[in-house]
Structure formats: structure tokens, C-alpha cells
C-alpha positions as CSV (number, residue, x, y, z in Angstrom):
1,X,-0.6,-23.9,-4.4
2,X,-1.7,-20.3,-4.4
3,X,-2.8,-18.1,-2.0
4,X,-4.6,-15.0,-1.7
5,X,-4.6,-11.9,0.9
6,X,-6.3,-9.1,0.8
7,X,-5.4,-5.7,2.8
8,X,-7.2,-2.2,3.5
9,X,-5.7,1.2,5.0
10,X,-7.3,4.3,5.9
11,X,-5.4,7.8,6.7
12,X,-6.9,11.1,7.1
13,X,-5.3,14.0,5.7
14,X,-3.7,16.7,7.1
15,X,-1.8,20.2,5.9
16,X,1.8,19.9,6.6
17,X,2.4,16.5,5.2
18,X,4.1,15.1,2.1
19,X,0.9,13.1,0.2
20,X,2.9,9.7,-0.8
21,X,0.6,7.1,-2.6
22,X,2.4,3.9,-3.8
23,X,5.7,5.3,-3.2
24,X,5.0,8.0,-5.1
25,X,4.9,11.7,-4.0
26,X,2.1,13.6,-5.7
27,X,1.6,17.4,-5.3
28,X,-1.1,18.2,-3.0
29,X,-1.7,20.7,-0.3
30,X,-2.4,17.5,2.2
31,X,-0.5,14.4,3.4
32,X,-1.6,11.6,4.8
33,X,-1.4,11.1,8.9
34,X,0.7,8.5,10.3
35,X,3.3,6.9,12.0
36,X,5.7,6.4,8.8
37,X,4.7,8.2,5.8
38,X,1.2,7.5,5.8
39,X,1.4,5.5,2.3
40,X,-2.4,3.8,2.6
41,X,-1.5,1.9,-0.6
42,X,1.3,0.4,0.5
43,X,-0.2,-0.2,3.7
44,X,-2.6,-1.9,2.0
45,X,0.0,-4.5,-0.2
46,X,1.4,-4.8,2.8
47,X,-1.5,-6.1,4.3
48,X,-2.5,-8.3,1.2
49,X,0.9,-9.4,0.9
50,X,1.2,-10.5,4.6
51,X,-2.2,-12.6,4.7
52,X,-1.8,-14.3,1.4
53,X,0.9,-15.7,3.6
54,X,-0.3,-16.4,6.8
55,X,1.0,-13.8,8.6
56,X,0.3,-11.2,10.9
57,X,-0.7,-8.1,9.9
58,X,1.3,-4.9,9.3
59,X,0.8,-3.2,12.9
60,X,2.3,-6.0,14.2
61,X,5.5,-6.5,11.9
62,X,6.1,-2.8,12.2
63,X,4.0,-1.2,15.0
64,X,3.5,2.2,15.7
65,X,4.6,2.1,19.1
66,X,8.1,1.1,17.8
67,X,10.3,4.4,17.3
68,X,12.1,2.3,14.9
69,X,9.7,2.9,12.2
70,X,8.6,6.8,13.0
71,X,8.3,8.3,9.7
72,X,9.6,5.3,7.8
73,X,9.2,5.5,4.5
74,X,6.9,2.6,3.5
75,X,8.3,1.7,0.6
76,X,10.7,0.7,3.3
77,X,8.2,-1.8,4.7
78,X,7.0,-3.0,1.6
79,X,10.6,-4.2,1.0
80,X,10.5,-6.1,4.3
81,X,7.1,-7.6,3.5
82,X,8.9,-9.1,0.4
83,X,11.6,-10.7,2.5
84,X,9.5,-12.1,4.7
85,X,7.8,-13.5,1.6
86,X,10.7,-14.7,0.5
87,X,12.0,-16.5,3.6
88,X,8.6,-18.6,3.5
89,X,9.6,-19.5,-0.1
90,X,6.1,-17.3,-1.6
91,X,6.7,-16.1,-4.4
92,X,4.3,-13.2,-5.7
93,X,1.7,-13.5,-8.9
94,X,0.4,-10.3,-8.9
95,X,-1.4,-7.3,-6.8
96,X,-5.0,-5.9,-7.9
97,X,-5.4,-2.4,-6.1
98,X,-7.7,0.7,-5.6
99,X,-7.1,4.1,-4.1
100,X,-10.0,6.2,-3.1
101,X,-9.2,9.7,-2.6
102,X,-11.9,12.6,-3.7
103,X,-8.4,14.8,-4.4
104,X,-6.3,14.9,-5.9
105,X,-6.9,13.4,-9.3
106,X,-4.9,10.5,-9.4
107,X,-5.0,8.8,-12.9
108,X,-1.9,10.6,-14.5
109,X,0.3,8.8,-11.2
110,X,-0.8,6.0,-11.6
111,X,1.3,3.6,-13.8
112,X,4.3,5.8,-11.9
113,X,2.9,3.7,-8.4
114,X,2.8,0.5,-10.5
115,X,6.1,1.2,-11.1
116,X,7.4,2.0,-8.0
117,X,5.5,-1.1,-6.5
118,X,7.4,-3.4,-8.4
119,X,10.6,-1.8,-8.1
120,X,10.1,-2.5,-4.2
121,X,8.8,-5.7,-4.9
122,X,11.4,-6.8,-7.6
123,X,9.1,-7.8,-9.8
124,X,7.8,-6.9,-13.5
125,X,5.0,-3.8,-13.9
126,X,2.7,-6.5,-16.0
127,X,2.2,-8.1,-12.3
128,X,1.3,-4.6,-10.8
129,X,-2.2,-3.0,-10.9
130,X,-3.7,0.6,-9.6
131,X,-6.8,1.9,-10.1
132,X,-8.2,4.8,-8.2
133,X,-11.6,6.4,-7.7
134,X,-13.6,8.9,-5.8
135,X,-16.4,8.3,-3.2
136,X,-18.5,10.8,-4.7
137,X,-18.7,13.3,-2.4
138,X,-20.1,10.6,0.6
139,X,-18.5,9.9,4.2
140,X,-15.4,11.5,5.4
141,X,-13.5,10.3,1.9
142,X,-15.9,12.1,0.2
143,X,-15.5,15.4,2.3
144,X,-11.9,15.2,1.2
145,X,-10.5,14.5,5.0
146,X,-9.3,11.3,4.3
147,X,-8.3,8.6,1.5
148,X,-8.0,4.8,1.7
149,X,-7.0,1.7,-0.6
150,X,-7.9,-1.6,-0.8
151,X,-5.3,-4.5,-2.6
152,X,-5.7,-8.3,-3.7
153,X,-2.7,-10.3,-3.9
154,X,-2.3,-13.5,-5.6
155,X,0.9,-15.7,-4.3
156,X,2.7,-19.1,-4.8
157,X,3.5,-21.0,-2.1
158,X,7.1,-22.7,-3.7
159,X,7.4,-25.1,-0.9
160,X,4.6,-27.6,-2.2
């Protein structure tokens, strides 16, 4: 049987901070606000990840109350997501994903967050996908304050 989550993160960005998208740092004069690293990509598989299988979401796994998970790298949690996942017996198809940022430009990183994704995830790149865009200049996005993602993931449930 399959099952699919999907997951959404926001961030607004801020001088001072390391911008990390998909596990990836990317050169930029802003980072992304949060309680770990800020990663709304990851954030968002996280999310996708987590309600494909019936779980709660990722403020709840790792909240940011918790000093345990200050300035966590998310790649971090992404790696806890999959054993979670793995414990149920799910095993992952693939993630669809989307980045919206006015800037940077992110095309040239992107096959490097694909990569970094599966790495996390232990699975092959072919089962990886990120796209980005812009919100043309509209809402805070737009303005260049902020940037958020959006990711589908297809699983297996192994016990059936």
C-alpha cells in the first residue's frame, strides 16, 4: 500500500545567518531564522515524510522548545525522520519538492540538494526532486524577507 504526505515550511531571512537549503550551504548575504538551521526544505521532507506515515508533525518530533535541537543541523532531523520511517517498516518511493526564494538564484544548487537529500535519506538521487522558483516580486517572499518550500512524498507501507 502507498502512502502520501505532503509538508510546507516558511522562514524569514535574516543577516548573520548561514542560508542552508536541502543541506546545502549556498552563499548569500541572509540565512534563514530558526531554531536549528532554518533548512525550510528539509523542514518540509520532513513534514511530507512524517504524514505519509501517520505521524505527527516535525514541531512535535523535535520542538523548538527542546534545547536539544538549538541549532541542529536538519539534515540531522531528516536522518531521524528516516528512522522513524524505518521502524514502522515505510519504505520511501520518492520526494517531489519546490523552493521559493526571490534570491538567491537557486538552479545551479540544485541537483547538489538532491544529492544531499538522498545521502540523508539513504536512498538513490533518481528518487530525489528540487525545483525552485520565485514569487515574482509578490508578498513578503517576493520582497526577499523570507523563502519557503513545499514537498510530496510517495511511501510504501512494507507491513501489508
Amino acid at each position: 500500500m502507498f502512502r502520501i504526505g505532503i509538508g510546507y515550511d516558511i522562514h524569514r531571512l535574516l543577516r548573520r545567518r548561514k542560508l542552508i537549503l536541502g543541506g546545502v550551504q549556498i552563499p548569500f548575504a541572509k540565512g534563514l531564522l530558526g531554531h536549528s538551521d532554518g533548512d525550510v526544505l528539509l523542514h518540509a521532507i520532513c513534514d511530507a515524510l512524517l504524514g505519509a506515515a501517520g505521524e505527527k508533525d516535525i514541531g512535535e518530533h523535535f520542538p523548538d522548545s527542546s534545547i536539544e535541537f538549538k541549532d541542529i543541523s536538519s539534515s540531522e532531523l531528516l536522518k531521524k525522520v528516516a528512522l522513524i520511517l524505518k521502524k514502522s517498516k515505510f519504505v520511501i518511493s520518492n520526494i517531489d519538492a519546490i523552493v521559493i526564494a526571490e534570491k538567491p538564484k537557486l538552479s545551479r544548487y540544485k541537483k547538489a540538494m538532491e544529492r544531499r537529500v538522498a545521502q540523508n535519506l539513504k536512498l538513490p538521487t533518481s528518487r530525489v526532486n528540487v525545483k525552485a522558483t520565485t514569487a515574482e516580486g509578490m508578498g513578503e517572499i517576493g520582497r526577499g524577507k523570507a523563502i519557503s518550500a513545499y514537498a510530496i512524498a510517495l511511501i510504501k507501507d512494507e507491513n501489508i
